[in-house]
C-alpha positions in Angstrom: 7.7 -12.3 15.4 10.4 -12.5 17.7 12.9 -9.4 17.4 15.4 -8.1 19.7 14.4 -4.6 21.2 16.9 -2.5 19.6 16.8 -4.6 15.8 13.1 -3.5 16.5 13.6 0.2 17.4 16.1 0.9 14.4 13.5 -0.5 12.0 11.0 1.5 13.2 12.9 4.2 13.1 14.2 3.9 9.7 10.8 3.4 8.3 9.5 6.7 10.4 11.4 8.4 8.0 9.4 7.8 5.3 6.5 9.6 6.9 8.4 12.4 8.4 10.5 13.5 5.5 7.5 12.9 2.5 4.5 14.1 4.5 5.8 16.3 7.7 3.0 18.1 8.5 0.6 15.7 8.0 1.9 13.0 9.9 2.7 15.2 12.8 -0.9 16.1 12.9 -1.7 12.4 12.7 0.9 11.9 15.8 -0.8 14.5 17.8 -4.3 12.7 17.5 -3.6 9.7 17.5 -4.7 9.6 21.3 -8.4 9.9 20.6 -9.9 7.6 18.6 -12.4 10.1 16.3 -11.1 13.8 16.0 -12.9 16.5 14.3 -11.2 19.8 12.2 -13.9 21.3 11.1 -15.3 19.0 7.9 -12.7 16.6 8.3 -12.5 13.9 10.6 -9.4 12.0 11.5 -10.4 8.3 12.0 -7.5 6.4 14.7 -9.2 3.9 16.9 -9.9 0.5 15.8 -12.7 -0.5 16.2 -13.8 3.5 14.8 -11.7 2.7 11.6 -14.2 -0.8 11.3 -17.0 0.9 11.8 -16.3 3.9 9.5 -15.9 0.9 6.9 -18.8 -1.2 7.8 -21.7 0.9 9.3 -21.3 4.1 7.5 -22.6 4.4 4.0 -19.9 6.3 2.2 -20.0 8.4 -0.7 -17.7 6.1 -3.4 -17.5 8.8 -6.0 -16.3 12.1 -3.6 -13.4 14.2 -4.8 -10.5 13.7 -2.7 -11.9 9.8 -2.5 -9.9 6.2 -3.4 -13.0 5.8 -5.1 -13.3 9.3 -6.8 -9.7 8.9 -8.2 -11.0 5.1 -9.4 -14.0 7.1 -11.4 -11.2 9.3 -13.2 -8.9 6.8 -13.6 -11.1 4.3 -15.0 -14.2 6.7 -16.7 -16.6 5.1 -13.5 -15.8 1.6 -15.1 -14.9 0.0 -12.2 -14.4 1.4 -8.5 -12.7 -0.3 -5.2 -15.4 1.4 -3.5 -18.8 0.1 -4.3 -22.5 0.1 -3.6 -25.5 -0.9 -5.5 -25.8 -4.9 -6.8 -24.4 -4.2 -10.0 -21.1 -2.4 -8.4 -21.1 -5.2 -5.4 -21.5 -7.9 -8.4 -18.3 -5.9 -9.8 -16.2 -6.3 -6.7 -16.9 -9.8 -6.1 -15.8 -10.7 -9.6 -12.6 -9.4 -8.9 -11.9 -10.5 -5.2 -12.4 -14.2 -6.7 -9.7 -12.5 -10.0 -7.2 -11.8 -7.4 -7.7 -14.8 -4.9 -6.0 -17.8 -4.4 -6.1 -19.1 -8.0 -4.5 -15.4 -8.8 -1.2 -15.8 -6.9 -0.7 -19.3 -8.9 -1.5 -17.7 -12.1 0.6 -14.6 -11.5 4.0 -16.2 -8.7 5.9 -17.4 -12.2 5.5 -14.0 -13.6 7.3 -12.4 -10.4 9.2 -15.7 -9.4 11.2 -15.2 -12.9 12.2 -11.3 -12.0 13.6 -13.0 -9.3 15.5 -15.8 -10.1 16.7 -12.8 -12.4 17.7 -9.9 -10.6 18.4 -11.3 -7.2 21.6 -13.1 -7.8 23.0 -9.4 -8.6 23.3 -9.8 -4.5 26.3 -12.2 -5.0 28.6 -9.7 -7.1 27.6 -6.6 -4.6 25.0 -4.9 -4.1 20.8 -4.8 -5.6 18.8 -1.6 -5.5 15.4 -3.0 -4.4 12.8 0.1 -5.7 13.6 -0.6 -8.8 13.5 -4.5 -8.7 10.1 -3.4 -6.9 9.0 -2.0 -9.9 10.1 -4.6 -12.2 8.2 -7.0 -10.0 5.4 -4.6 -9.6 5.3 -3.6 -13.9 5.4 -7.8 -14.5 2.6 -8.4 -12.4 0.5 -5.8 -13.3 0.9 -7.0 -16.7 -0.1 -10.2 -16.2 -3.1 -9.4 -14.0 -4.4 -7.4 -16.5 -3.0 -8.6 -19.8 -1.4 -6.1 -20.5 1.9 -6.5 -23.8 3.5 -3.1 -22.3 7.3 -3.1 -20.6 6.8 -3.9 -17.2 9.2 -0.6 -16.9 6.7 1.2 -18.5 3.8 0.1 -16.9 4.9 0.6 -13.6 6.3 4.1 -14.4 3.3 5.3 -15.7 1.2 3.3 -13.1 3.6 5.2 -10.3 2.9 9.0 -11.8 -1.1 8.5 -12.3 -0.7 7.8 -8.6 1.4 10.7 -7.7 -0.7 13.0 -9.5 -4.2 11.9 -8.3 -2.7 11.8 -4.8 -2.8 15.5 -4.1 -6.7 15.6 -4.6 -6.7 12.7 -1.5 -4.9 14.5 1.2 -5.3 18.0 3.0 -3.4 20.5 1.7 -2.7 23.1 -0.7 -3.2 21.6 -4.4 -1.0 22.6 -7.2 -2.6 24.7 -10.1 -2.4 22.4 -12.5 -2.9 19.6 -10.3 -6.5 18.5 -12.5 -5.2 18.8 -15.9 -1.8 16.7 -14.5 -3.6 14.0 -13.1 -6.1 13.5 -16.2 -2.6 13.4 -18.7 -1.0 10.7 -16.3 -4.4 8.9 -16.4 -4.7 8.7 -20.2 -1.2 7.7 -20.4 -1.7 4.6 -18.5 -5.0 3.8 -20.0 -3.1 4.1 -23.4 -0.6 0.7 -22.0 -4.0 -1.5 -20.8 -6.3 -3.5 -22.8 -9.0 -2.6 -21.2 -8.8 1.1 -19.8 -11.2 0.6 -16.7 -8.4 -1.7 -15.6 -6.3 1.3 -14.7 -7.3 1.6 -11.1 -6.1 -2.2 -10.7 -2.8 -1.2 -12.5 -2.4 1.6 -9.7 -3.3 -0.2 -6.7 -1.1 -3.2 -7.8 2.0 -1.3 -8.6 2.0 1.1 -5.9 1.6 -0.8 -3.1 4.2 -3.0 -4.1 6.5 -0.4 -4.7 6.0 1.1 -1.4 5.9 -2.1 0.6 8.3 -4.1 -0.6 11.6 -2.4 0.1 10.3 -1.1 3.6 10.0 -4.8 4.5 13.0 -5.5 3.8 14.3 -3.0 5.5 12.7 -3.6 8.1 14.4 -7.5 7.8 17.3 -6.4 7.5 17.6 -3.8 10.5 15.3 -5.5 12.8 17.9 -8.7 12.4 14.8 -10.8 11.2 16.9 -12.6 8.0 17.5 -16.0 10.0 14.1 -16.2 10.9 13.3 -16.4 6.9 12.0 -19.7 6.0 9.3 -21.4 3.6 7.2 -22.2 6.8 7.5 -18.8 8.5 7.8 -16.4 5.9 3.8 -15.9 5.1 3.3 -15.0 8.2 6.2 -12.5 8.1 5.1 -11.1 5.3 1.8 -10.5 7.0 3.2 -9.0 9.7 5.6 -6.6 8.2 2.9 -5.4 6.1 1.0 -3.9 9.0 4.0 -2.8 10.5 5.3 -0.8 7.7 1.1 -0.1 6.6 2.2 1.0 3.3 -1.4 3.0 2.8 -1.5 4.4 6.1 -4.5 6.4 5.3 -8.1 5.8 3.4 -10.0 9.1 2.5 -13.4 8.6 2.6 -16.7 11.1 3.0 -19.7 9.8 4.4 -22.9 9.7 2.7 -25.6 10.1 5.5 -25.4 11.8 9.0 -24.3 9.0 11.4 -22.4 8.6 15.1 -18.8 7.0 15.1 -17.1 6.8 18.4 -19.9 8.5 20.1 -19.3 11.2 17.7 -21.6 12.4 15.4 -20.4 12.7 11.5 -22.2 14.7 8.8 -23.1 13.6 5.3 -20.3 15.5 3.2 -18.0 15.1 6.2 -14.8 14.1 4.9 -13.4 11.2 6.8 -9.4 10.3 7.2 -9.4 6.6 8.3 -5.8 6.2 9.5 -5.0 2.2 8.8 -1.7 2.8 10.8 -3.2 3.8 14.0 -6.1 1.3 13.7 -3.6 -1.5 13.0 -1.7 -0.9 15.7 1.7 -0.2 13.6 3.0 2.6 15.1 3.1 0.6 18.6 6.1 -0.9 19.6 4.1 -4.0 21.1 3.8 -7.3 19.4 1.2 -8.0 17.1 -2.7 -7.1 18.3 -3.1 -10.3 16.4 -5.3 -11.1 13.0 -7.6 -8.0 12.4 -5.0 -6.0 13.0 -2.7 -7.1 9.8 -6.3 -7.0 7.8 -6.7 -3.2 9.1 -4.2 -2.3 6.7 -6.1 -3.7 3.4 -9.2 -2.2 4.9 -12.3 -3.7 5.9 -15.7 -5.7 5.3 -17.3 -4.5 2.1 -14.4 -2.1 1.8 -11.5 -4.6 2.5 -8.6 -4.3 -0.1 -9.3 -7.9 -2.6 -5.5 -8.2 -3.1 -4.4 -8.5 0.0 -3.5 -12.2 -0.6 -1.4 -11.6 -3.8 0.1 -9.1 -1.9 1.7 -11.1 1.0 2.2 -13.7 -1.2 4.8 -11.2 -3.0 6.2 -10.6 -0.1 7.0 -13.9 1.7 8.8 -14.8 -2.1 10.5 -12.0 -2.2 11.7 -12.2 1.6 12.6 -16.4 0.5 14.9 -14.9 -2.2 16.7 -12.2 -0.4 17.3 -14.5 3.1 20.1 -16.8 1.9 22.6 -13.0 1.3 21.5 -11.6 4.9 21.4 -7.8 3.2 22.2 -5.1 4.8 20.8 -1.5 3.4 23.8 0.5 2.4 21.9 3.4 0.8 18.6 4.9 1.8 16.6 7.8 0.1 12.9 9.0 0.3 10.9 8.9 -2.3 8.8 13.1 -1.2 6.6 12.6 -4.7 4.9 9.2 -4.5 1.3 8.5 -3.7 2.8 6.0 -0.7 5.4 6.8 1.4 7.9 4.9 0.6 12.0 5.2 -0.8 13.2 6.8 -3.7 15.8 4.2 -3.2 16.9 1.6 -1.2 20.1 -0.4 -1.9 21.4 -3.5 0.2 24.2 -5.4 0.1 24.9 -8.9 1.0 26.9 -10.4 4.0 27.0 -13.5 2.5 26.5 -16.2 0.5 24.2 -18.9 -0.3 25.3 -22.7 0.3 
């Protein structure tokens, strides 16, 4: 990407603001270490460097059904149906079935699905002004849908996709948990079971949603403060939407626990030891250099065995999105973070246009 200094310091430091005001203690931490590429506290280990995030991924075995896990909310969510995180043939048979679900042939199946909430809600732009969390969540609810087969609102869908998320989230992160925090997360979990089909879908309903809803208005953001809309075309705009998605990292951290004693970094790690892989740091997005180049924008969808199988529908969604918004040049007119969500990202996040298409 090519981006003036300052468009590229007031992105960043917009988007800092979604990790300073919804997670402030944590991400501090995070800031502190960031220096050292493994750093124990005790049972936990904090995961920055690179090439220690790939090898946490690749060459550790990891427990996939932990408390506190991706892979331990997927067991509640979906009743141990189906997992992100998988071992065994019949689990790695599991995965593959739904990498080839949400490859290539996915984003042609599912792009008229967001394409229409598009060509819907984005002309809105020409009359004043478009408030893009929720046209996230229209795009996120619509998609979800389809993916899954789902006859539920798209509204409802993602809303209840969004709050299964928030709930589960507080079992993921350090911290002090709510009382209730179990009994929450299993009555936002049976409530989005209730909208699918098939209720082992429900962790694909949660990924899908939330990571749109968190990285889609951050991009554009980003776009829009970073000067970036003229840049915007059919050519360049995959490869935007690739970038700004390691940029922005919209799950800047995997929790993980290892299975078996094992050395990252030249560190040792303990079975039971609870590992924070920080995608952020390992893909270089809280640098203001260029990008480290490919396996840096895959850091943020994970890696190997472990690697996040929508990451293609995901930029896809993206680079559309970024096509319809370009011709209005928006400018964010009202920002708010969003302190409850399982991603940081904005509450809301309205733009206006400066001007028109033709």
């Amino acid at each position: 990407m090519n981006e003036q200094p300052s468009g590229h310091r007031a992105a960043r430091r917009r988007d800092r603001r979604v990790y300073l005001r919804s997670h402030p203690l944590l991400f501090a931490l995070l800031a502190a270490t960031r220096r050292r590429a493994v750093v124990r506290l005790g049972r936990t280990v904090l995961v920055h460097g690179a090439e220690a995030y790939r090898e946490a991924l690749t060459r550790i075995p990891l427990d996939r059904t932990a408390p506190g896990t991706t892979g331990g909310a997927a067991a509640e969510l979906t009743d141990g149906g189906l997992l992100f995180d998988q071992d065994g043939a019949e689990h790695r048979a599991a995965r593959r079935e739904l990498s080839g679900e949400l490859g290539a042939a996915a984003v042609d199946r599912l792009r008229p699905h967001w394409q229409a909430v598009l060509a819907t809600r984005i002309p809105a732009l020409a009359g004043g002004t478009l408030e893009l969390v929720e046209l996230s969540r229209e795009l996120a609810g619509a998609t979800a849908a389809a993916l899954t087969g789902a006859a539920a609102c798209p509204h409802a869908l993602a809303g209840a996709a969004t709050e299964a998320a928030a709930a589960a989230a507080r079992d993921h992160l350090p911290g002090p948990r709510p009382r209730d925090a179990a009994r929450t997360a299993a009555a936002r979990a049976a409530e989005l079971a209730a909208l699918l089909p098939d209720p082992r879908d429900a962790m694909v309903a949660v990924a899908a949603v939330n990571t749109t809803v968190a990285a889609l208005p951050r991009a554009a953001a980003w776009c829009s403060d970073a000067g970036l809309w003229p840049s915007v075309d059919a050519d360049r705009a995959p490869a935007l939407a690739a970038e700004l998605l390691r940029l922005t990292a919209p799950s800047p951290l995997l929790p993980r626990v290892a299975a078996a004693d094992a050395v990252l970094a030249g560190r040792p790690v303990r079975a039971g030891d609870r590992l924070i892989l920080v995608a952020r740091h390992a893909a270089g997005a809280h640098r203001p250099a260029p990008s480290p180049g490919p396996a840096a924008a895959q850091a943020v969808f994970g890696a190997g065995p472990h690697a996040c199988p929508g990451a293609g529908l995901a930029r896809a969604l993206l680079a559309d999105l970024l096509l319809a918004l370009a011709p209005y040049r928006p400018v964010v007119v009202r920002a708010r973070v969003d302190r409850r969500a399982a991603l940081p990202g904005w509450a809301e996040l309205t733009v206006r246009a400066t001007r028109l298409p033709g």
